[in-house]
C-alpha positions, 0 to 999 in steps of 0.5 A, a space after each residue: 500500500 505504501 509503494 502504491 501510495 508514493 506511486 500516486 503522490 509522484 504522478 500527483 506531483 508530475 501532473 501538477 508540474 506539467 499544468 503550471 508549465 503549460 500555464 505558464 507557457 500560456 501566460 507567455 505567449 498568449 499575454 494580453 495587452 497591459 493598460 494602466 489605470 491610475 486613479 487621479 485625487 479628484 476620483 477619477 481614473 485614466 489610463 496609461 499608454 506607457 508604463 512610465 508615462 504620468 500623464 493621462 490618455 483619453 477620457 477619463 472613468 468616474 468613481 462615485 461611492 466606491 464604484 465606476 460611474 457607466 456609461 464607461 467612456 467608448 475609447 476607454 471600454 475599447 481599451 479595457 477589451 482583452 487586456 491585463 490591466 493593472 488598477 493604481 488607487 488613492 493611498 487614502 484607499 489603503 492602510 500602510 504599516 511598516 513591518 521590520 523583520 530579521 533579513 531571513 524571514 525576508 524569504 518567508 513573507 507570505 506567511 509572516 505577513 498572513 500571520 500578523 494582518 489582523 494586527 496590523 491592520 482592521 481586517 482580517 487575512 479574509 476579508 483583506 486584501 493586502 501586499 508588501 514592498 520589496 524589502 528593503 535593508 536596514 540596520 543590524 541585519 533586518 530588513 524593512 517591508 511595507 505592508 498596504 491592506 484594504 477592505 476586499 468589498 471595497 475594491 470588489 465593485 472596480 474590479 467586478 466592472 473592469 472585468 464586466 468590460 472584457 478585461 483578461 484580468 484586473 491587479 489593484 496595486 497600491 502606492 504609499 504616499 509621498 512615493 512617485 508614480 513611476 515607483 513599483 506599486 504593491 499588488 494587493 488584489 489579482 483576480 483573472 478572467 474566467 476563461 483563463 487557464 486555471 490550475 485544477 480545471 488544467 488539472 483534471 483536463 490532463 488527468 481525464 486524458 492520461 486516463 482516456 489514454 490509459 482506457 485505449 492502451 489497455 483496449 489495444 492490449 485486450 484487442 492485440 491478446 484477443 485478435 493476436 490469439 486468432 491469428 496465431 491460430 490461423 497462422 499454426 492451422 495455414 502452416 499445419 494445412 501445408 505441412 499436410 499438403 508437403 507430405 501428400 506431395 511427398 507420398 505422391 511421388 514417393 509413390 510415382 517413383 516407386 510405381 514408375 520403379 515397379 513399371 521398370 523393374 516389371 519391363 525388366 523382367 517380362 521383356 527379354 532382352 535383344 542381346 540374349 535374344 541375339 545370343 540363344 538363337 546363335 547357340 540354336 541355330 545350326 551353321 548352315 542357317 543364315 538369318 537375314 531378318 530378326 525381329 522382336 516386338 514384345 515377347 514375340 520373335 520373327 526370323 527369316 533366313 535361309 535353311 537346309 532344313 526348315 522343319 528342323 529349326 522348330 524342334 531346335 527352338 521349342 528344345 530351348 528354354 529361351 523360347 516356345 510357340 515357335 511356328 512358321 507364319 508364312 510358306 516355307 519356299 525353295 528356289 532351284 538357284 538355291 540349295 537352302 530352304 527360305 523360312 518364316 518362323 515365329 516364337 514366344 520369347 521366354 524371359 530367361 536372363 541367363 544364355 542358354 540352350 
């Protein structure tokens, strides 16, 4: 519980600075434009052109009772649209005290300052508003503040009519009495427009996004496990499906080949071969038999030659192992320039591998 704590305090701290930077970077590039609005000893209030500038430009607004007397002059409302203005009062406005403080507290003056309005001053830190000088160095390592403070309900009513005339924001400042113009006024009073970025609205922005982000990275997550397990399915099945198809392939034409070796081995086997074809017949054949034609066509085997004794060649073919059937499959002739006999015989040729009578 404690990591997850600590955990949550950093992130906590992280979105806070990134919101006071983006803040920040917006009041520096979108900062509107700064009038000064000084108020004169008679009640009225002009405004400034220049931060330096002491004497009043344009027509100045009315201040009766605490509040600005409308219509607010045209140049005036034109100027006060979409600017930073900076509200000067009367020093009659405000109570000043000095304040003397050891110099170290110089850098703690919010609180020390915070602490002691209500003795300073007729108000409380509630109902004040109030600021502080620059400290100033004195004697003995102390430094001197000066502390301006008024009734918030008596600046409410100028700044609420400022802001009614479009100002981006409206700062009271004070100057004591006796100090020039031009001297730093103390700011007692800031109030910003309600369209400006503030820090918690900024804040849940940044927050609701990271969570809108979280919510879509962890619905890819989801997708990815769901629909990345689906592919990987039909990725296992695609390549089981071709492992199948690689074996069937393989089986095939193991069995052509094996069928092709048979087809081969079978030839080999049942169809004689024509050099013991050739060899059988000159071991049968008498010498005084001449072929002049020897065929083979499958098992059968035609010769045709010539003879003493055609008859006999049968009986010698049918004695051997090589052939049987044998037969004449045309007239056996004679011519009387010849002393042989001219023959046709026909045999089945057995398939013996081995020469041989």
């Amino acid at each position: 519980m404690m990591f997850l704590r600590r955990i949550a305090d950093g992130f906590s701290r992280w979105i806070d600075g990134v919101a006071a930077v983006i803040i920040a970077l917006h009041g520096w590039f979108g900062s509107s434009r700064l009038v000064r609005l000084v108020e004169q000893p008679d009640g009225t209030i002009s405004a400034q052109a220049a931060r330096r500038a002491k004497e009043p430009q344009g027509e100045p607004m009315q201040i009766r009772d605490g509040r600005i007397v409308e219509p607010i002059p045209a140049q005036m409302a034109a100027t006060l649209k979409g600017s930073q203005v900076e509200l000067i009062l009367q020093p009659n406005r405000f109570v000043f005290r000095a304040l003397e403080l050891p110099r170290r507290a110089a850098d703690f003056l919010d609180g020390v300052v915070r602490a002691q309005i209500d003795r300073l001053t007729p108000w409380s830190a509630a109902d004040a508003a109030f600021g502080w000088s620059l400290p100033t160095e004195i004697a003995d390592g102390r430094v001197l503040v000066i502390v301006a403070a008024t009734a918030h309900s008596r600046i409410a009513p100028l700044v609420q009519a400022l802001m009614g005339q479009g100002a981006d924001g409206v700062v009271v400042s004070a100057i004591p009495q006796g100090a020039e113009t031009a001297s730093t006024p103390i700011r007692v009073y800031e109030r910003k427009t309600r369209g400006s970025l503030e820090f918690q609205r900024l804040r849940r922005v940044l927050m609701s996004i990271l969570a809108l982000t979280g919510l879509l990275a962890s619905g890819a997550v989801a997708a990815a496990v769901v629909y990345g397990g689906e592919l990987q399915d039909r990725r296992y099945d695609v390549a089981r499906r071709i492992a199948e198809r690689r074996a069937a392939l393989e089986i095939g034409r193991s069995a052509v080949d094996e069928s092709g070796l048979a087809v081969v081995e079978k030839r080999k086997r049942e169809v004689p071969s024509s050099v013991i074809v050739l060899e059988a017949m000159s071991q049968i054949l008498p010498d005084h038999t001449y072929l002049t034609e020897l065929r083979v066509q499958g098992d059968k085997l035609q010769i045709v030659g010539i003879t003493r004794d055609a008859p006999s060649l049968i009986r010698l073919i049918e004695q051997s192992s090589h052939f049987s059937q044998a037969t004449f499959f045309a007239p056996t002739t004679r011519s009387l320039s010849e002393a042989g006999e001219h023959f046709n015989i026909e045999a089945r040729i057995e398939p013996v591998y081995t020469p041989g009578p």
